[in-house]
C-alpha positions as CSV (number, residue, x, y, z in Angstrom):
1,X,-19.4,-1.8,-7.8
2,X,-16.0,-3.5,-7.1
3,X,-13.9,-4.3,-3.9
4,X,-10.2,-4.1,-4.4
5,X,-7.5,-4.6,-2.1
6,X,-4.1,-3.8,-3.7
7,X,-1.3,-5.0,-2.1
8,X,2.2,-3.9,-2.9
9,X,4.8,-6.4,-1.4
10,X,7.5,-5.5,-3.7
11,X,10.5,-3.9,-2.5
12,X,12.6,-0.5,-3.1
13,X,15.7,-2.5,-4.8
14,X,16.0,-2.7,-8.8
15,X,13.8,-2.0,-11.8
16,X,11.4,-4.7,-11.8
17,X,9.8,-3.4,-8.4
18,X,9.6,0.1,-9.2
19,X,7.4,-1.5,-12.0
20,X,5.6,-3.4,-9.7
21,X,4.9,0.1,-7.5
22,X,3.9,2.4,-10.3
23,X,1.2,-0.4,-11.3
24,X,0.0,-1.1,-7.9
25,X,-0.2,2.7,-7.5
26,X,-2.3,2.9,-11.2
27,X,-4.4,0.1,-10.5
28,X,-5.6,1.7,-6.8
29,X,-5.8,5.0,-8.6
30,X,-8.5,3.7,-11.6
31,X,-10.3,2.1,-8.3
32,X,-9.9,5.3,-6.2
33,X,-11.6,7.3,-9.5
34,X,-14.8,5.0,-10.4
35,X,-17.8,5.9,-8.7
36,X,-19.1,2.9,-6.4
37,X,-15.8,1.0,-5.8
38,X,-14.0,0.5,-3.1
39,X,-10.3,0.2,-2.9
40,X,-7.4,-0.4,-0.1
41,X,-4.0,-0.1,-0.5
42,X,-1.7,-2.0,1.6
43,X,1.9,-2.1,1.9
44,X,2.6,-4.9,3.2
45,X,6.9,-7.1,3.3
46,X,9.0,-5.5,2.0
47,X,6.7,-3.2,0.3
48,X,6.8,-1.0,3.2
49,X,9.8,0.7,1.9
50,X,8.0,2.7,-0.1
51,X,6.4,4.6,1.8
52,X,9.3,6.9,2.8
53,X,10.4,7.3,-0.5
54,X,7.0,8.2,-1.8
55,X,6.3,10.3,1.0
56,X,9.2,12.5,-0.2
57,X,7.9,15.7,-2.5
58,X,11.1,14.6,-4.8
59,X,10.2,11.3,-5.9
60,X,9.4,10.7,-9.4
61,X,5.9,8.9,-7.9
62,X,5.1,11.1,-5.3
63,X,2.3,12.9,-6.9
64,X,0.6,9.2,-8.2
65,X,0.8,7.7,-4.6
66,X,-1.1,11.4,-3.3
67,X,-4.0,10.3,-5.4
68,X,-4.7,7.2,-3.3
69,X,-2.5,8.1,-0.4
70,X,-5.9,7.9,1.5
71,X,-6.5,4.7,1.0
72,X,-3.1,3.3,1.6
73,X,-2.0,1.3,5.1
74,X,0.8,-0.5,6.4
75,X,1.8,-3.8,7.8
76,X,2.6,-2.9,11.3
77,X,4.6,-5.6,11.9
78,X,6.6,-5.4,8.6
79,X,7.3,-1.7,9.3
80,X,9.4,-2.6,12.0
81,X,11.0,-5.8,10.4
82,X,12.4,-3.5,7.4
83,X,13.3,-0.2,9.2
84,X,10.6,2.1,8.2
85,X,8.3,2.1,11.3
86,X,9.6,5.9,12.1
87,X,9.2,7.4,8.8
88,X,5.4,5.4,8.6
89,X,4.6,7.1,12.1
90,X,5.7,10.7,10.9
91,X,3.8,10.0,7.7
92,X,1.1,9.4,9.9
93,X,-0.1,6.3,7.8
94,X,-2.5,4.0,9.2
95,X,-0.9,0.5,10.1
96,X,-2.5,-3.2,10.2
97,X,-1.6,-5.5,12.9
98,X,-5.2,-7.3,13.3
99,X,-3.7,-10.6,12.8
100,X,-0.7,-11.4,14.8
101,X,0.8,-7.4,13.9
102,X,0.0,-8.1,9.9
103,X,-3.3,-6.9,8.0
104,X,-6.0,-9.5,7.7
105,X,-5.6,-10.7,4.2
106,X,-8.8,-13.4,5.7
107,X,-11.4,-10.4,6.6
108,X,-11.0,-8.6,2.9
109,X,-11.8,-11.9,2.0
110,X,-14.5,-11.9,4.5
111,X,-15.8,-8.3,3.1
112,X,-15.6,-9.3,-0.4
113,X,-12.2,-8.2,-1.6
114,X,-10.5,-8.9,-4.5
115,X,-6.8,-9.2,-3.6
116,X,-4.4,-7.7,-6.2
117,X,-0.7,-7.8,-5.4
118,X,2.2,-6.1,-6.9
């Protein structure tokens, strides 16, 4: 049984990130599918931009991020900070804000996380 908190931080501009997306969404995905583990996703800086985009029914990754939209949370406080706090409240994604309006990188440690950013 594994723990895995994936945490996509990468942002919505330029090639390299939508690489850094599509593998954060794979990697919660194989977690999301193997009996006994446990996986969060988090998007967390400027990874919260995502969210929109994935949300929509035309983007190329929408159907990969429904597989492990379950698991998947947002940095309150990051939400706001890059102008996506609407579109996460109509989403109705869960957000983080138990330390100081971010996710508590400290308690996954705490309940035996591996942390995995993208």
């Amino acid at each position: 049984m594994a723990k895995a908190a994936v945490v996509i931080l990468a942002g919505t501009e330029g090639h390299a990130n939508v690489g850094r997306v599509v593998n954060g969404l794979e990697t919660a995905k194989e977690f999301a599918e193997t009996d006994g583990d446990e996986v969060e996703l988090i998007f967390d800086g400027a990874g919260t931009q995502w969210v929109p985009e994935l949300e929509d029914e035309d983007s190329d990754y929408h159907e990969l991020y429904q597989t492990v939209r379950d698991e998947a949370s947002v940095c309150d406080f990051c939400s706001g900070a890059f102008g996506v706090e609407d579109a996460v409240a109509d989403a109705g994604v869960v957000t983080l804000d138990d330390h100081d309006g971010h996710p508590s990188v400290r308690s996954l440690v705490d309940d035996d996380y591996e942390i995995i950013t993208f």
